[in-house]
KELO-487180 format. One record per residue (C-alpha): residue number from 1; residue in one letter; y negated, x, z negated. Coordinates in steps of 0.05 Angstrom, whole numbers, plus 5000, padded with zeros to 4 digits. Layout:
<atoms>
nr = NUM | rest = A | py = Y | px = X | pz = Z
...
</atoms>
This chain:
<atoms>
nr = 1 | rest = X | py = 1443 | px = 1276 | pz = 3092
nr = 2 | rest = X | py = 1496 | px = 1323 | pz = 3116
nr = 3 | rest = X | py = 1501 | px = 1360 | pz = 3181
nr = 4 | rest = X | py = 1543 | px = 1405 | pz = 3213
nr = 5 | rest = X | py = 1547 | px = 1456 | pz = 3280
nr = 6 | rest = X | py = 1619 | px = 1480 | pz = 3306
nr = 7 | rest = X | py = 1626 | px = 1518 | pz = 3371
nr = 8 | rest = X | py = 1692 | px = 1497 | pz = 3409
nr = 9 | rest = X | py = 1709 | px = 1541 | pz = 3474
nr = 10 | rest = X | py = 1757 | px = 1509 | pz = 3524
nr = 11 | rest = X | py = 1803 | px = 1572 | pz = 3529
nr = 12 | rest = X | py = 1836 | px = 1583 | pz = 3456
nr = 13 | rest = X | py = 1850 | px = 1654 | pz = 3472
nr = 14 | rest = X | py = 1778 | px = 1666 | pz = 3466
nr = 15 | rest = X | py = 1786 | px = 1720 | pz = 3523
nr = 16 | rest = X | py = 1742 | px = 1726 | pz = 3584
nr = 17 | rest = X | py = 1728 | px = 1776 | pz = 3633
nr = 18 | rest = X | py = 1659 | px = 1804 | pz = 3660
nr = 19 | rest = X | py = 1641 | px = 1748 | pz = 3714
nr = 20 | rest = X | py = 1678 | px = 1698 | pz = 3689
nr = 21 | rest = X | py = 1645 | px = 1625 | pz = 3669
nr = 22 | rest = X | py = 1653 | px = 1615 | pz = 3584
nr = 23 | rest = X | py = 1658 | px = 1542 | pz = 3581
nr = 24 | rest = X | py = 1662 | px = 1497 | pz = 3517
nr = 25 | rest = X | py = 1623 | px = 1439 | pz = 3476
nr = 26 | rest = X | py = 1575 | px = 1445 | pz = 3409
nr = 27 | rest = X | py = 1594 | px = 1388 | pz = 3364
nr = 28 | rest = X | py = 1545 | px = 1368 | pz = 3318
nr = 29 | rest = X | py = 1570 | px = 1319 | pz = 3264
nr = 30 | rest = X | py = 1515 | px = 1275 | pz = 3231
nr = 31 | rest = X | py = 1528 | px = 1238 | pz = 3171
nr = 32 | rest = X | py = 1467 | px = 1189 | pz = 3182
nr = 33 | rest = X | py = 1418 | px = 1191 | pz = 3242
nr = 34 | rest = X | py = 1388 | px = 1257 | pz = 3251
nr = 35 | rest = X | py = 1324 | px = 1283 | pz = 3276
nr = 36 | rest = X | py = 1315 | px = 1349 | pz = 3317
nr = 37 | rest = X | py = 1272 | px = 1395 | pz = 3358
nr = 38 | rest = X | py = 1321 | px = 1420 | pz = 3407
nr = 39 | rest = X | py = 1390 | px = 1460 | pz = 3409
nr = 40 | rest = X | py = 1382 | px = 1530 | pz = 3442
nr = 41 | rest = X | py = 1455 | px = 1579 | pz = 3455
nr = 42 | rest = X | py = 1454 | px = 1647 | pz = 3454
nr = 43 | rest = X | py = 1507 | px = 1690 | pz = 3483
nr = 44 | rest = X | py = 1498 | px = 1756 | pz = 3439
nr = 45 | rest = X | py = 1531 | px = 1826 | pz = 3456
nr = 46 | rest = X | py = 1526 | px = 1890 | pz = 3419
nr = 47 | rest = X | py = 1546 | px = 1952 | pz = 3406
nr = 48 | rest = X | py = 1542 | px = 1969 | pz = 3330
nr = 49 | rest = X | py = 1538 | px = 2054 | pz = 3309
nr = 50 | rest = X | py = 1543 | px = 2077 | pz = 3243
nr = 51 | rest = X | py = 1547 | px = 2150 | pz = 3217
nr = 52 | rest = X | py = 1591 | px = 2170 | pz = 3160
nr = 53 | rest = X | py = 1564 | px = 2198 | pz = 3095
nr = 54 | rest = X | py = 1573 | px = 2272 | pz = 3119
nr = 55 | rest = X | py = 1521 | px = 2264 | pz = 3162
nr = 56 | rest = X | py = 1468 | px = 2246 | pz = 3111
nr = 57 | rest = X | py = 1404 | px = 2291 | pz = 3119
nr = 58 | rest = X | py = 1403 | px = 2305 | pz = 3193
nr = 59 | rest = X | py = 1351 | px = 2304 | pz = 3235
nr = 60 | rest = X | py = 1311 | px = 2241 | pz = 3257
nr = 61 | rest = X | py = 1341 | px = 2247 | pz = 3335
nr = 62 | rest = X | py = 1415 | px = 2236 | pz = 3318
nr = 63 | rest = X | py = 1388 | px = 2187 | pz = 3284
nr = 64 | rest = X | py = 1350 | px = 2153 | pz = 3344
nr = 65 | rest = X | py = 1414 | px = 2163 | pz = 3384
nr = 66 | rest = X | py = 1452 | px = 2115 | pz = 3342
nr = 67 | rest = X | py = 1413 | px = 2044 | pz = 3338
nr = 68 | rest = X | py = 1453 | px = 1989 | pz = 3362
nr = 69 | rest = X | py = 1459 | px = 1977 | pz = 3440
nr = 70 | rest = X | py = 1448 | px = 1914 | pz = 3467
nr = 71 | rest = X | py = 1493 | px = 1893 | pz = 3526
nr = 72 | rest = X | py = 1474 | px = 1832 | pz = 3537
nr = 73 | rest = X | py = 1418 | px = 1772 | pz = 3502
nr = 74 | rest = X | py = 1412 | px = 1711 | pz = 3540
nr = 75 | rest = X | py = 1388 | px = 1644 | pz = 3503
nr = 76 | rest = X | py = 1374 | px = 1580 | pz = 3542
nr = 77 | rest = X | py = 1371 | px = 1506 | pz = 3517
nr = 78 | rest = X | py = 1432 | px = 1458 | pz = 3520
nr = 79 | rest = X | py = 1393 | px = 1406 | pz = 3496
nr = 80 | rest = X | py = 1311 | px = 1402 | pz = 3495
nr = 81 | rest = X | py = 1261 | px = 1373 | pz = 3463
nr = 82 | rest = X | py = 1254 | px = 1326 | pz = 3401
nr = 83 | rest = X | py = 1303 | px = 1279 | pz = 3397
nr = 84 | rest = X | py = 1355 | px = 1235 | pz = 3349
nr = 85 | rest = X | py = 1424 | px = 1254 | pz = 3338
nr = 86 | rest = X | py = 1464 | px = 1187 | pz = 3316
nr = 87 | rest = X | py = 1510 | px = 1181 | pz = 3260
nr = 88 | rest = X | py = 1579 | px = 1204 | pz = 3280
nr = 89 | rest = X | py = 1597 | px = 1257 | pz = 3324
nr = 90 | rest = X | py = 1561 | px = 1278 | pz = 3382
nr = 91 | rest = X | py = 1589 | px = 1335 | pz = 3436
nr = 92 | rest = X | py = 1543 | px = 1375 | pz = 3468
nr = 93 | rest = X | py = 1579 | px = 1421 | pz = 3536
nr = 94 | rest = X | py = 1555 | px = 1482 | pz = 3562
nr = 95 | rest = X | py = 1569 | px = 1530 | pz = 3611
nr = 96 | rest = X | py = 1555 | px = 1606 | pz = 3632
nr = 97 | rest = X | py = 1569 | px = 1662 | pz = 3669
nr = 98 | rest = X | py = 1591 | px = 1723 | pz = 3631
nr = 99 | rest = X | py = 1558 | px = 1784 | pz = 3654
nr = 100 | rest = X | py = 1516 | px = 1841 | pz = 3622
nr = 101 | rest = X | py = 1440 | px = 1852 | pz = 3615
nr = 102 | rest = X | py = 1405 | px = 1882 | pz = 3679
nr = 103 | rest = X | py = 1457 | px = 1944 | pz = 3691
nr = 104 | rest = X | py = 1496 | px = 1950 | pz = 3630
nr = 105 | rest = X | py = 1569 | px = 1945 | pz = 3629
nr = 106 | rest = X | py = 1604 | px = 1897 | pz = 3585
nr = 107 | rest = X | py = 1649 | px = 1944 | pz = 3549
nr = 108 | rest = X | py = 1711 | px = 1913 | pz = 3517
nr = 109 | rest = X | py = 1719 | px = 1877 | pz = 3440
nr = 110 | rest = X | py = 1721 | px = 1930 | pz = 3389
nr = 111 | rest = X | py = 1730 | px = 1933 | pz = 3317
nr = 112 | rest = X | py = 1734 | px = 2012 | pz = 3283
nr = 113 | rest = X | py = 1695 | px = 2031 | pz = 3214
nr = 114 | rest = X | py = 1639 | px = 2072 | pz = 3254
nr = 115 | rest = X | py = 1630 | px = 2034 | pz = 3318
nr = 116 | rest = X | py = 1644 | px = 1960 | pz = 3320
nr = 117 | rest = X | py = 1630 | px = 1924 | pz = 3398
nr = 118 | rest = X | py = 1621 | px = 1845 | pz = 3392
nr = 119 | rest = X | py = 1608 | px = 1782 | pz = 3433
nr = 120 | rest = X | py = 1587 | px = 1731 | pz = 3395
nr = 121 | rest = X | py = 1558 | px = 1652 | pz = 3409
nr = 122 | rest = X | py = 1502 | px = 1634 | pz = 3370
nr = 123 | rest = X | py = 1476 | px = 1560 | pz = 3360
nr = 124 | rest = X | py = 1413 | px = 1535 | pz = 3325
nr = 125 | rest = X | py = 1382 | px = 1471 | pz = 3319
nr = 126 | rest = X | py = 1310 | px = 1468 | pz = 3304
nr = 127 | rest = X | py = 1289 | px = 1412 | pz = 3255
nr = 128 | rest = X | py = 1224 | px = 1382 | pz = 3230
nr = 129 | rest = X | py = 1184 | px = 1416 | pz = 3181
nr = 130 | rest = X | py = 1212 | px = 1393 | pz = 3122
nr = 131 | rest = X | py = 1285 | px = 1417 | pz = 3142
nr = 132 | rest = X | py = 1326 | px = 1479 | pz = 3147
nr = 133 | rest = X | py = 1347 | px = 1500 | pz = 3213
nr = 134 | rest = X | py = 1419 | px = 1500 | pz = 3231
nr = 135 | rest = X | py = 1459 | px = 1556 | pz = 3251
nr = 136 | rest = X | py = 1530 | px = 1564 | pz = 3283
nr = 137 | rest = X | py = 1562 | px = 1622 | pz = 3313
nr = 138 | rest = X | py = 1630 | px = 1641 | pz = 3339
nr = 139 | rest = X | py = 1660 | px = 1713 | pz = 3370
nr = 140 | rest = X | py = 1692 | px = 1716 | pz = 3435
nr = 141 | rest = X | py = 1742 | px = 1783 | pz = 3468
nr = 142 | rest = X | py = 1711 | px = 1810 | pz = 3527
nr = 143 | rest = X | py = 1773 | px = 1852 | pz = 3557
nr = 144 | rest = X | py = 1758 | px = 1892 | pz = 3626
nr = 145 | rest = X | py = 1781 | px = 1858 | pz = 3691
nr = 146 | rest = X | py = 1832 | px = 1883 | pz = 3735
nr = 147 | rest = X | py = 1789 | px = 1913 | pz = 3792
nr = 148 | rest = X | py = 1741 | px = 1947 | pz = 3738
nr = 149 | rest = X | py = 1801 | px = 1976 | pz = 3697
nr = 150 | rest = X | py = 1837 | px = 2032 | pz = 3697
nr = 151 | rest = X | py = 1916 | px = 2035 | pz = 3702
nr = 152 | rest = X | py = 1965 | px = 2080 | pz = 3673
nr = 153 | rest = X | py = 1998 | px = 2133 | pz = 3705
nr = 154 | rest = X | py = 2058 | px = 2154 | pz = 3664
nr = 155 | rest = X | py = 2053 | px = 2227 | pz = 3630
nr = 156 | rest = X | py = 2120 | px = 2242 | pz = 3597
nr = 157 | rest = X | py = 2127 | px = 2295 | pz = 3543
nr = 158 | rest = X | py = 2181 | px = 2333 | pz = 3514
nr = 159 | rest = X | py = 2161 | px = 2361 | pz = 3442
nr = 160 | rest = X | py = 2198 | px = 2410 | pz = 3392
nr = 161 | rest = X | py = 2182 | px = 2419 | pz = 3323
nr = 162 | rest = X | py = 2210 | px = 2488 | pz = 3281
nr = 163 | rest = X | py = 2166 | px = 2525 | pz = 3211
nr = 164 | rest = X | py = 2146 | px = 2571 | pz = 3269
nr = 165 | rest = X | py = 2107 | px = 2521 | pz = 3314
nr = 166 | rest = X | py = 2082 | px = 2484 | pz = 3241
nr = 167 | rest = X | py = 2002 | px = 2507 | pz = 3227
nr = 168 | rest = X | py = 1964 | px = 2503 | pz = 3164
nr = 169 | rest = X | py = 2027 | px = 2513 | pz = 3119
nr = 170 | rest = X | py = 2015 | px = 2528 | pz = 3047
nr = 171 | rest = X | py = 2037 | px = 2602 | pz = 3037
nr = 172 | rest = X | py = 2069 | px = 2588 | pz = 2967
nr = 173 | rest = X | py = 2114 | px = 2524 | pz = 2985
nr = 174 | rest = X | py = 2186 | px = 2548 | pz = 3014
nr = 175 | rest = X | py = 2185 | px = 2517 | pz = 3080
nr = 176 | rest = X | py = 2265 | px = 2492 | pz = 3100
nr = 177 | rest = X | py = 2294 | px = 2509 | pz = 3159
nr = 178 | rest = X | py = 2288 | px = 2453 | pz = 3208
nr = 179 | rest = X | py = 2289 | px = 2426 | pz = 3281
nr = 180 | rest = X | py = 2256 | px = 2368 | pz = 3309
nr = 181 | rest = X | py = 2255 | px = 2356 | pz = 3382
nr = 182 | rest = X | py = 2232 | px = 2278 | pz = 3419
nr = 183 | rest = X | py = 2195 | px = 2252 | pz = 3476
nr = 184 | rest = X | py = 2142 | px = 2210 | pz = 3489
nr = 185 | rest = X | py = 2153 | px = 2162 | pz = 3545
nr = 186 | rest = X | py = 2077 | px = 2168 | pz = 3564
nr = 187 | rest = X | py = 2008 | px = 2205 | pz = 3537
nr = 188 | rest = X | py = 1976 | px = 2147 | pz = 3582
nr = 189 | rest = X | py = 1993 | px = 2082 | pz = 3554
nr = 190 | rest = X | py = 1973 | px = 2011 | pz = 3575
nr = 191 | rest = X | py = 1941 | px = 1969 | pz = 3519
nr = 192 | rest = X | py = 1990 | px = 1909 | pz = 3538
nr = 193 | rest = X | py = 2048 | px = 1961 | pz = 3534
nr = 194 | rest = X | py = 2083 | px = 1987 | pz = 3468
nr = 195 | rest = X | py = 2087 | px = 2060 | pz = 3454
nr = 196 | rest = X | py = 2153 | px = 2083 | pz = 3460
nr = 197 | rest = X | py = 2193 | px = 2154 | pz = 3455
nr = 198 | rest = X | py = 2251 | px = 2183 | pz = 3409
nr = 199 | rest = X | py = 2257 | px = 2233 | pz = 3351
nr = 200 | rest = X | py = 2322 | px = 2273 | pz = 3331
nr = 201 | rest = X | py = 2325 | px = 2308 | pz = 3272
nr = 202 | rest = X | py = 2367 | px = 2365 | pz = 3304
nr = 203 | rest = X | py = 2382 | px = 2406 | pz = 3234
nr = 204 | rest = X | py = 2347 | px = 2405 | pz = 3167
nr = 205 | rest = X | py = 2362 | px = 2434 | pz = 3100
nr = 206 | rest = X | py = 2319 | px = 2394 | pz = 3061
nr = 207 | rest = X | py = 2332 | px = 2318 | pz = 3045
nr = 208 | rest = X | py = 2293 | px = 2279 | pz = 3088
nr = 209 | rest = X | py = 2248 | px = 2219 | pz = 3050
nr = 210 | rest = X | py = 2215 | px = 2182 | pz = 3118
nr = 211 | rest = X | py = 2191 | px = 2183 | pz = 3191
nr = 212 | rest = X | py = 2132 | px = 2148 | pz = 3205
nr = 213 | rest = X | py = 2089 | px = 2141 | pz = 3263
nr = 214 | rest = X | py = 2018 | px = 2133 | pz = 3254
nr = 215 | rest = X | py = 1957 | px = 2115 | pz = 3302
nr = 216 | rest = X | py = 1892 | px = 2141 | pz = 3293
nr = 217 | rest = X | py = 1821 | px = 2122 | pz = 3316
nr = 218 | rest = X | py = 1768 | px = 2184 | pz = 3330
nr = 219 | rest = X | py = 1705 | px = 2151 | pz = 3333
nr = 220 | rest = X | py = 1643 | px = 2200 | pz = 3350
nr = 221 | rest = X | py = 1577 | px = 2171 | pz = 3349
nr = 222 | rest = X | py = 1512 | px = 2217 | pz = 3371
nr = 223 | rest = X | py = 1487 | px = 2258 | pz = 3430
nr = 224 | rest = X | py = 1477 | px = 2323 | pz = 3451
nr = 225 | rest = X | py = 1425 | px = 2342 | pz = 3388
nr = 226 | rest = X | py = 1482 | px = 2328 | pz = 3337
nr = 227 | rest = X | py = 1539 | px = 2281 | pz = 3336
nr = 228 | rest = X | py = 1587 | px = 2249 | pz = 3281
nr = 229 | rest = X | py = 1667 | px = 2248 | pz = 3294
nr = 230 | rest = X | py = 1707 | px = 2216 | pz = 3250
nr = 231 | rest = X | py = 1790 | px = 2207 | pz = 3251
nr = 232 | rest = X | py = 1809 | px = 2145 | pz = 3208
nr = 233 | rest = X | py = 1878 | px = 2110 | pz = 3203
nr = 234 | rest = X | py = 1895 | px = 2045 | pz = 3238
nr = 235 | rest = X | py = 1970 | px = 2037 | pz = 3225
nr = 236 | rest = X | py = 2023 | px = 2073 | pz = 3192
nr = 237 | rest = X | py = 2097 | px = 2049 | pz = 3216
nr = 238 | rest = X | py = 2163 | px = 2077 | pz = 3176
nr = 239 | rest = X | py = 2215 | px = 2086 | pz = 3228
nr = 240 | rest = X | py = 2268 | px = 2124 | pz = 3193
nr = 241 | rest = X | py = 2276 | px = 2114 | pz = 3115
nr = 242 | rest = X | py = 2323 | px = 2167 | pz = 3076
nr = 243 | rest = X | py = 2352 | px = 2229 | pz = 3097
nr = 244 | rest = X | py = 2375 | px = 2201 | pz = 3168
nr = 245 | rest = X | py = 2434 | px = 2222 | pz = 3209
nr = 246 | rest = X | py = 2419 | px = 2283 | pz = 3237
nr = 247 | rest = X | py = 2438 | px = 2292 | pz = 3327
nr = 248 | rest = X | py = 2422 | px = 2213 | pz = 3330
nr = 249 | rest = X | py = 2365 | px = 2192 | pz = 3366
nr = 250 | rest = X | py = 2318 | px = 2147 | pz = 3334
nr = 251 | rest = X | py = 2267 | px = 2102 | pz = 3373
nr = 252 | rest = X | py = 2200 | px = 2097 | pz = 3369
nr = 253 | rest = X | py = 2168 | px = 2033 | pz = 3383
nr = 254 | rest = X | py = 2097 | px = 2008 | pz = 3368
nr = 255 | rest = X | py = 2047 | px = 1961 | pz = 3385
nr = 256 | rest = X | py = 1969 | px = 1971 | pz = 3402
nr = 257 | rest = X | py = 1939 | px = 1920 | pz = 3347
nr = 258 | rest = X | py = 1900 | px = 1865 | pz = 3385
nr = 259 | rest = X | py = 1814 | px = 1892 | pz = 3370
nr = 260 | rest = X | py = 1825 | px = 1961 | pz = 3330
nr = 261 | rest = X | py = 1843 | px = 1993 | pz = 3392
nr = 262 | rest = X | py = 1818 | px = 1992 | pz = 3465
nr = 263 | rest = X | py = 1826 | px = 2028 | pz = 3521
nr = 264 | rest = X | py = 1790 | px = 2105 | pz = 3515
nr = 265 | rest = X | py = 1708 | px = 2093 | pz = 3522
nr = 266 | rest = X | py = 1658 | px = 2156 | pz = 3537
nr = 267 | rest = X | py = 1590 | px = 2139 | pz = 3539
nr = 268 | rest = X | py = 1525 | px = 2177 | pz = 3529
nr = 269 | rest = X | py = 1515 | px = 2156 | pz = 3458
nr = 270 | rest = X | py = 1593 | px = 2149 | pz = 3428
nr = 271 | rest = X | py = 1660 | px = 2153 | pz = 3444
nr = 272 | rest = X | py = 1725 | px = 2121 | pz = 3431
nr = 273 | rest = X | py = 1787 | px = 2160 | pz = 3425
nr = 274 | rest = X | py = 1852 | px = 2149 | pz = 3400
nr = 275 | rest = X | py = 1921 | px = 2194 | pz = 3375
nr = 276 | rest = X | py = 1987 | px = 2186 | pz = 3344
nr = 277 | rest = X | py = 2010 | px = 2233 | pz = 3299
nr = 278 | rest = X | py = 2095 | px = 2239 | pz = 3289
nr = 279 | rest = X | py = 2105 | px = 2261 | pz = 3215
nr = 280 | rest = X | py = 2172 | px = 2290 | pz = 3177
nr = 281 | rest = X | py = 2158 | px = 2270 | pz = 3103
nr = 282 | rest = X | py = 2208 | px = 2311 | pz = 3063
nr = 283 | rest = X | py = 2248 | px = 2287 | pz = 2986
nr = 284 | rest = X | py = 2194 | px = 2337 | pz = 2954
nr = 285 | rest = X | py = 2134 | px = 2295 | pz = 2989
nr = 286 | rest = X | py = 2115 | px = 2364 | pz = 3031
nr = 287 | rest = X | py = 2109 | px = 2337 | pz = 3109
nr = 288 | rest = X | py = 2109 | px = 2367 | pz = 3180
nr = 289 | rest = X | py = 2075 | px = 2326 | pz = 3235
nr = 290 | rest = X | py = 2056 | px = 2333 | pz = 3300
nr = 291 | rest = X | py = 1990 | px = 2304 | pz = 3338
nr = 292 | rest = X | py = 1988 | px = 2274 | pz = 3407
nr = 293 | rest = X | py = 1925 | px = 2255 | pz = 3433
nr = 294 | rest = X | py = 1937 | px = 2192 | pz = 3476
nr = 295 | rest = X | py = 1895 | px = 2154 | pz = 3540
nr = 296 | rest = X | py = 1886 | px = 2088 | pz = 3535
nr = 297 | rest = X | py = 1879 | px = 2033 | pz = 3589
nr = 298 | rest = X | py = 1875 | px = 1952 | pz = 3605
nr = 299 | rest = X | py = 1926 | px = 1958 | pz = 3659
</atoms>
């Protein structure tokens, strides 16, 4: 006797806003007439904390301040009671309202290595005694809603990059005579927007291997008795390969990946933050960069 769950939401997207209704059908396929105790849903929200290795051996309050956060828990029945499902396929709608648990705010879909925010829909038919209970569950984006979001307010800068204005150089390797200069279009940058600016490789004596542009995630979990912050990679884009024309101006383009970013979060127990660094990798593998910290928003 074979059965099976699937969750099915009416919007393929999978993206809803606080306050708006999630809407969908639980199909449950029986392969001959099946017996139950009742289908219960569960709409499932959480904020997941982890601290990184270097942290091992602190004391028990940081540890407090990082158990997972529950935004919201609901469960309520979409079909009760015992019952018969019949052979074939049977559809099962539902329908809720999204919004968070007493006064927490629904903060947005996140995936990072240290902090992780999910929604998720959870199914699970009881059975009789002599059955295993079935279990279905499917993640959905919650993204902030226009009047709850913050917009972007564009913050041009200009940037120059000599040896002088390089820090943590290695005293024994010969460092060329260069000039860099660019611009970022915007230190605030909408989520739905690309990154954009230009770099010009004014002068350089040494051959010049690759540009690349990379975003980073700064993930600090903790509060005020001890904290963990941790800067790990997200993407790493080449946009100049070779020793490049020098006095040309090369464009920088680059897309916030859909759940490993989100706009800049600050709560009480972790943070979200996010930067791009700009990096000169010269022939010899030796590299000058340069690290802008950037705000993100929804709008």
């Amino acid at each position: 006797m074979s059965v099976s769950l699937d969750i099915r939401l009416k919007k393929p997207s999978k993206i809803y806003r606080e306050g708006e209704s999630v809407s969908g059908i639980v199909v449950i396929s029986c392969s001959t007439e099946t017996r139950h105790e009742g289908v219960n849903l569960t709409i499932d929200g959480i904020v997941n904390l982890e601290l990184s290795s270097k942290c091992i051996g602190q004391y028990e309050s940081f540890y407090n301040s990082v158990k997972p956060i529950q935004l919201v828990l609901n469960t309520f029945a979409i079909c009760k009671g015992s019952g018969k499902f019949p052979h074939g396929t049977t559809e099962i709608p539902f329908v809720f309202t999204l919004q968070g648990s007493q006064t927490k705010v629904l903060y947005e879909t996140y995936h990072g290595v240290f902090i992780n925010i999910q929604y998720f829909i959870k199914v699970d038919m009881k059975r009789g005694l002599l059955a295993k209970d079935l279990e279905k569950s499917c993640e959905f984006i919650v993204e902030s809603s226009a009047k709850m979001a913050e917009k972007a307010t564009a913050k041009p800068i200009d940037f120059v990059i000599v040896p002088e204005s390089v820090h943590k150089l290695k005293s024994k390797y010969n460092v060329p005579n260069f000039k860099i200069t660019g611009k970022i279009d915007s230190l605030v940058c909408s989520i739905s927007n690309p990154f954009t600016g230009e770099i010009t490789i004014e002068s350089c004596d040494e051959k010049i291997k690759s540009i690349e542009v990379q975003l980073v995630r700064v993930e600090t979990c903790g509060c005020a008795d001890g904290y963990s912050k941790d800067a790990t990679e997200i993407q790493n884009i080449q946009i100049g390969d070779g020793d490049v024309v020098r006095k040309i101006p090369i464009p920088i383009y680059m897309v916030f990946p859909r759940l490993f970013t989100c706009p800049t979060l600050s709560t009480a127990n972790f943070k979200l933050e996010f930067e791009v660094n700009i990096s000169v990798v010269f022939e010899d593998n030796h590299l000058v960069s340069e690290n802008f910290p950037i705000y993100i928003t929804r709008f």
